[in-house]
C-alpha positions in Angstrom: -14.2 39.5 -84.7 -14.7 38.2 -81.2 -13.1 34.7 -79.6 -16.5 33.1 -80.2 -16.5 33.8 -84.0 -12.9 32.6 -84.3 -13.4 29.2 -82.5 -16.4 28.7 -84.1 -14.1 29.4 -87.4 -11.3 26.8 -86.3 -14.4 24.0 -85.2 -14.8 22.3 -82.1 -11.8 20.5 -80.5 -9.4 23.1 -82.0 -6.4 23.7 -80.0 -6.9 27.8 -79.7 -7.5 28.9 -76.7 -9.5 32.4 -76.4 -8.1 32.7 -72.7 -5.2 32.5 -73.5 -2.9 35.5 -72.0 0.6 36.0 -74.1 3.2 37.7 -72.7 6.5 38.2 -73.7 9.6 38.8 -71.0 12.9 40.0 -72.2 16.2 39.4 -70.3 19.8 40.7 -70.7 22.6 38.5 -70.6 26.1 39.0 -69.2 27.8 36.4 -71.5 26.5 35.5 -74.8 24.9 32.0 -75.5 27.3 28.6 -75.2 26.0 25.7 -77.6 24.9 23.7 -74.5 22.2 26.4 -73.3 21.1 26.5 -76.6 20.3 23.2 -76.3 19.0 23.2 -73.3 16.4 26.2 -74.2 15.4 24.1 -77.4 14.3 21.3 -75.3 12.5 23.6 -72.8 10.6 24.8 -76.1 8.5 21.7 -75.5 6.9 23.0 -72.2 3.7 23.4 -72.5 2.6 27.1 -72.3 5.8 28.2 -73.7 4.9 29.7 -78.0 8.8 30.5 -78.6 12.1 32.0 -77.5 14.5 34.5 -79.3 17.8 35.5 -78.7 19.2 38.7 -80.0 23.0 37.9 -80.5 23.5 41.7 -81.5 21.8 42.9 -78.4 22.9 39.7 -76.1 19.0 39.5 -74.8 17.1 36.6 -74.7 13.0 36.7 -75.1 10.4 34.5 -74.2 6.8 34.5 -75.3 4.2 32.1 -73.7 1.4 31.5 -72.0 0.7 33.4 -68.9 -2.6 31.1 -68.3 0.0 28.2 -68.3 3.1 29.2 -67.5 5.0 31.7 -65.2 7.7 33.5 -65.2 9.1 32.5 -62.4 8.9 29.0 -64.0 10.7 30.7 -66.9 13.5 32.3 -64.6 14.0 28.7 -63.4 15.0 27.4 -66.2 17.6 30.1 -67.2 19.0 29.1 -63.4 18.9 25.4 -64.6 20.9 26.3 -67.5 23.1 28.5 -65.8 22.1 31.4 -68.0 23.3 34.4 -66.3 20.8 37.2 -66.3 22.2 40.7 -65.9 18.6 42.3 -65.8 14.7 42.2 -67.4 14.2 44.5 -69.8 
């Protein structure tokens, strides 16, 4: 099935994009999550481009799938700064 056959599956004005490129980036942390990054990462779930987040309390990684079409990662390591999430490395 090609993009063509799935848009014209979903109808016209459907939200899917068939450019759309995912990509999912996965960082170590040094500390584990506090309640108020939480938070903060829940409300940058609204950015657009952004499709979800996980963290991995076992593993203390944090993952972010999106977008690449409409968001970056650099735009993505921002935020962790804004939220003073400290990194330790990508994996």
């Amino acid at each position: 099935m090609n993009a063509e056959d799935v848009v014209g599956k979903l109808g016209p004005g459907s939200c899917y994009n068939p450019r759309m490129t995912l990509v999912e980036v996965t960082y170590e942390l040094q500390d584990p999550l506090r309640p108020e990054q939480l938070r903060f990462l829940g409300q940058f779930a609204n950015t657009y481009g952004l499709r979800r987040f996980r963290f991995d309390e076992y593993l203390n990684r944090l993952s972010f799938e999106y977008d690449a079409s409409r968001l970056k990662e650099t735009e993505v390591a921002h935020v962790l700064r804004m939220a003073r999430i400290p990194v330790q490395r990508r994996v």
